[in-house]
C-alpha positions as CSV (number, residue, x, y, z in Angstrom):
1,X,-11.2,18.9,18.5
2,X,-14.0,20.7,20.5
3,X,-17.0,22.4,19.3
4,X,-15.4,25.5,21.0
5,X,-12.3,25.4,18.9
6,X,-15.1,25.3,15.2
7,X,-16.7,28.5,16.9
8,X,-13.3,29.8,17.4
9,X,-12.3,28.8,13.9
10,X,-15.7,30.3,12.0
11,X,-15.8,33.3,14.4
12,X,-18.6,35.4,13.2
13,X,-19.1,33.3,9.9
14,X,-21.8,31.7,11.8
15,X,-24.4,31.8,14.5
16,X,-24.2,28.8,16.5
17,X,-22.5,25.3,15.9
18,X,-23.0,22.0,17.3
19,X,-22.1,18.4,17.1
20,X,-22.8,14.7,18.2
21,X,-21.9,11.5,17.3
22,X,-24.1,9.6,15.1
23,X,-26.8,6.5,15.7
24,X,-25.0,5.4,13.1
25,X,-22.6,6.1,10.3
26,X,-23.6,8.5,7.4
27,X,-21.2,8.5,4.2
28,X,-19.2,6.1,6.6
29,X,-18.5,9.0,8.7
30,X,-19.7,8.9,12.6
31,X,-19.9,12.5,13.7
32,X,-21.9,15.3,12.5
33,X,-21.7,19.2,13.1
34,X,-24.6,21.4,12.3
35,X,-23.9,25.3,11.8
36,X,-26.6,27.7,12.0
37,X,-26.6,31.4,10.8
38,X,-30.0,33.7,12.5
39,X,-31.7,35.5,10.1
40,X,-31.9,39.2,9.9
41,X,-34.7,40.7,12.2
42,X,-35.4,43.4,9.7
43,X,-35.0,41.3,6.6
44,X,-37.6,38.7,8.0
45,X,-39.9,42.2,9.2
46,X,-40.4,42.9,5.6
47,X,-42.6,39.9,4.6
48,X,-46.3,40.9,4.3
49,X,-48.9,38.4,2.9
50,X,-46.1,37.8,0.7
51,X,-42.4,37.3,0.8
52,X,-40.1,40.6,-0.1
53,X,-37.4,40.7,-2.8
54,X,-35.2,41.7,0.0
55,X,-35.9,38.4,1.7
56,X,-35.7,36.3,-1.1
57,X,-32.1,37.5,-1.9
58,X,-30.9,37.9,2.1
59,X,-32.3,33.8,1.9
60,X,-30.1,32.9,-1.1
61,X,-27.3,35.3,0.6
62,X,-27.4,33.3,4.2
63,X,-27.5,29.9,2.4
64,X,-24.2,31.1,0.1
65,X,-22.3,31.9,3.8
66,X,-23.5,28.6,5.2
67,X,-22.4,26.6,2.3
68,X,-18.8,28.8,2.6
69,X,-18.2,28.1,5.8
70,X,-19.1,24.1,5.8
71,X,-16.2,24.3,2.6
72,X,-14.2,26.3,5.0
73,X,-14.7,23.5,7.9
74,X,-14.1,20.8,5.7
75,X,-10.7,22.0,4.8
76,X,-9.9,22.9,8.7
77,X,-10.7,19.2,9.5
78,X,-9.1,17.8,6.3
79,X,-6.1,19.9,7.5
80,X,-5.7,17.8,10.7
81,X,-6.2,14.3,8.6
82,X,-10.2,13.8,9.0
83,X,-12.9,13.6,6.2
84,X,-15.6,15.6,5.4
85,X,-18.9,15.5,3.6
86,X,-21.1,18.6,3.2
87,X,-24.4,19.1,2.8
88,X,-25.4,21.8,0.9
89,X,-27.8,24.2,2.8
90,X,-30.4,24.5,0.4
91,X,-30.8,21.4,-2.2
92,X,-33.2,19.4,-2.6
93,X,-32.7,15.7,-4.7
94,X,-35.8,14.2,-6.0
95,X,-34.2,10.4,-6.2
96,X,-36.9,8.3,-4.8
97,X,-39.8,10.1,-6.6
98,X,-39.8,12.8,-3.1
99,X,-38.9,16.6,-4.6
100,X,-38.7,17.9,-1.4
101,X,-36.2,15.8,-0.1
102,X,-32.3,16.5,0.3
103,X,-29.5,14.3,0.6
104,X,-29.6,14.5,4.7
105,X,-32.4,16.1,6.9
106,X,-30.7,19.8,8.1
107,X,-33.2,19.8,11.2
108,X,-32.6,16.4,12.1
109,X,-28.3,16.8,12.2
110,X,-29.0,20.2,13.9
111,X,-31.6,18.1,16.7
112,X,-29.0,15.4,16.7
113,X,-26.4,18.4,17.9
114,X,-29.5,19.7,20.6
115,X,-29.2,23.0,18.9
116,X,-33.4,23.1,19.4
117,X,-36.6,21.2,18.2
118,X,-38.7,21.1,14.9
119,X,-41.9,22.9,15.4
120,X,-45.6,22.2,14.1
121,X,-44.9,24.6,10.8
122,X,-41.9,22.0,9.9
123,X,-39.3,24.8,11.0
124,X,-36.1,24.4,12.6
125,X,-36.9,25.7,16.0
126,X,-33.6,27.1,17.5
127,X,-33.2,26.9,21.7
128,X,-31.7,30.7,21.5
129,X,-33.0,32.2,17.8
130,X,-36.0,30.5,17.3
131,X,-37.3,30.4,13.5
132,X,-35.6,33.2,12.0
133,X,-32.5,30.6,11.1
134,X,-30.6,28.9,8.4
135,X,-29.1,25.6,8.5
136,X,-25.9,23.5,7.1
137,X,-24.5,20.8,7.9
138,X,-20.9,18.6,7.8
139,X,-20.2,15.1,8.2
140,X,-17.0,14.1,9.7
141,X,-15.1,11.3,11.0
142,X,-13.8,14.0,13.3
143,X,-14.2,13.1,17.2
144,X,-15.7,16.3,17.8
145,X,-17.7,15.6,20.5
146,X,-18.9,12.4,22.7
147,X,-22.5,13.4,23.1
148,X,-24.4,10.4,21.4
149,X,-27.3,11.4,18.8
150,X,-30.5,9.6,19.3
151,X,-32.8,9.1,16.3
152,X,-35.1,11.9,16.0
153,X,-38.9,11.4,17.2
154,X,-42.4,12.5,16.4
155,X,-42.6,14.1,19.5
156,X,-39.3,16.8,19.1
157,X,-42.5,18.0,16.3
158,X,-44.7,18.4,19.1
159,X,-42.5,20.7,21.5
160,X,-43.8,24.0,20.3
161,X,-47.1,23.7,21.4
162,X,-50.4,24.6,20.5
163,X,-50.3,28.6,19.9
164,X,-51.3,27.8,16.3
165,X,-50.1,31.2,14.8
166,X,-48.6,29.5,12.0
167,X,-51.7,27.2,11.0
168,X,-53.9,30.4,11.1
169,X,-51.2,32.4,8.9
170,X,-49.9,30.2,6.4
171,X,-52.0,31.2,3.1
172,X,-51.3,27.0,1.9
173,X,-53.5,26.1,4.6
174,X,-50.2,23.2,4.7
175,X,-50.2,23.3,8.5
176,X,-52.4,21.6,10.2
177,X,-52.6,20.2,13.8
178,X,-52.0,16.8,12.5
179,X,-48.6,17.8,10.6
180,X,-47.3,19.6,7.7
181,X,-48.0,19.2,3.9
182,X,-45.2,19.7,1.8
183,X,-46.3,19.2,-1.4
184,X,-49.1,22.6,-0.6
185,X,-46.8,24.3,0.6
186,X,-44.3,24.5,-2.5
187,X,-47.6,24.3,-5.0
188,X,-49.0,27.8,-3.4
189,X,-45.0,29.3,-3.4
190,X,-44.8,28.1,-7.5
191,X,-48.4,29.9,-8.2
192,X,-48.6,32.8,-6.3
193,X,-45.6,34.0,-5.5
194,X,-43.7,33.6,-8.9
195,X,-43.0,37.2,-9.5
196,X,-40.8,36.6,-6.3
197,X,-37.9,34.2,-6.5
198,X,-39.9,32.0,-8.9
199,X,-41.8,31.3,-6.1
200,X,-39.0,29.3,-4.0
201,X,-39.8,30.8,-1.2
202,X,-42.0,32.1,1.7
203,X,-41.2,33.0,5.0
204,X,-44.8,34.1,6.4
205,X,-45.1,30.8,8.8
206,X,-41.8,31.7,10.1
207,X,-42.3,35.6,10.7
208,X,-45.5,34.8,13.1
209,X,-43.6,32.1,15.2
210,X,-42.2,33.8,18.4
211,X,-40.3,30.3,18.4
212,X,-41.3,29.6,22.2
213,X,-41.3,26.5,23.7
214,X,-44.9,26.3,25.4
């Protein structure tokens, strides 16, 4: 099985797909496939100082699809007599005392799959979409590919350069040219913006990033 025959099988469901083979086994399982689904232009235009209703529920909407089609994949690959584990495209599991931590890194799969980099703001950087994206992603002991994973680096943080929109934007101040503080960022969300998705989400860092690799 090829990437080219996922694409073929999601058609428009999503965006982009990649895969690699692991550094090692997650779940027992050696490969993993990362789909991505780009954000609506307009949808991401509508957030001020503040995120929009319309962008809080496109958000929610995007990470339903992605969560659809990694079901959908499973069964296509389950169909052929491989495994499958998911990973749901937004959930976090606070089992080592971390909140903002999921079961498996989305950025990391989709870097492992060379789909694009991780920028300064702690965004998914895509090579073609830039910020405006969504990720999921599905382990499999499918060979889908023989392009071998390496573990990811400080530096694939470091590849967008110093254009610093997103520190000077992000109302946290939880971007800073030493790295990205979590724990700010989701603190300012839950206080100010509570009226709006109960404060789950954001989106200004992501609007100002022309996602270019300088």
């Amino acid at each position: 099985m090829t990437v080219n025959d996922i694409k073929r099988f999601l058609d428009c469901r999503v965006s982009d797909v990649g895969a690699a083979r692991l550094p090692e086994p997650f779940m027992g399982l050696g490969y993993v496939i990362s789909l991505c689904i780009k954000l609506s232009d307009s949808v991401v235009d509508t957030i001020t100082d503040k995120p929009s209703h319309t962008y809080f529920h496109h958000y929610r909407s995007v990470n339903r699809a992605l969560d659809d089609a990694a079901q959908s994949l499973g069964l296509y690959l389950q169909k052929y007599g491989y495994d499958y584990f998911p990973v749901a495209a937004s959930q976090s599991v606070n089992t080592d005392g971390n909140p903002f931590k999921g079961v498996y890194s989305h950025k990391q799969a989709a870097v492992y799959c060379k789909l694009g980099f991780v920028g300064l703001n702690n965004l998914f950087i895509h090579n073609e979409f830039g910020p405006k994206v969504r990720l999921v992603t599905v382990f499999t002991d499918c060979p889908v590919t023989d392009n071998q994973a390496r573990v990811m680096e400080r530096s694939d943080y470091r590849v967008c350069g110093e254009c610093g929109k997103c520190i000077a934007a992000c109302p946290a101040q939880a971007i800073t040219p030493e790295g990205f503080d979590a724990k700010a960022c989701s603190e300012y969300m839950k206080r100010e913006f509570q009226l709006i998705g109960r404060g789950s989400v954001c989106g200004i860092c992501m609007k100002v990033c022309d996602g270019k690799n300088i």
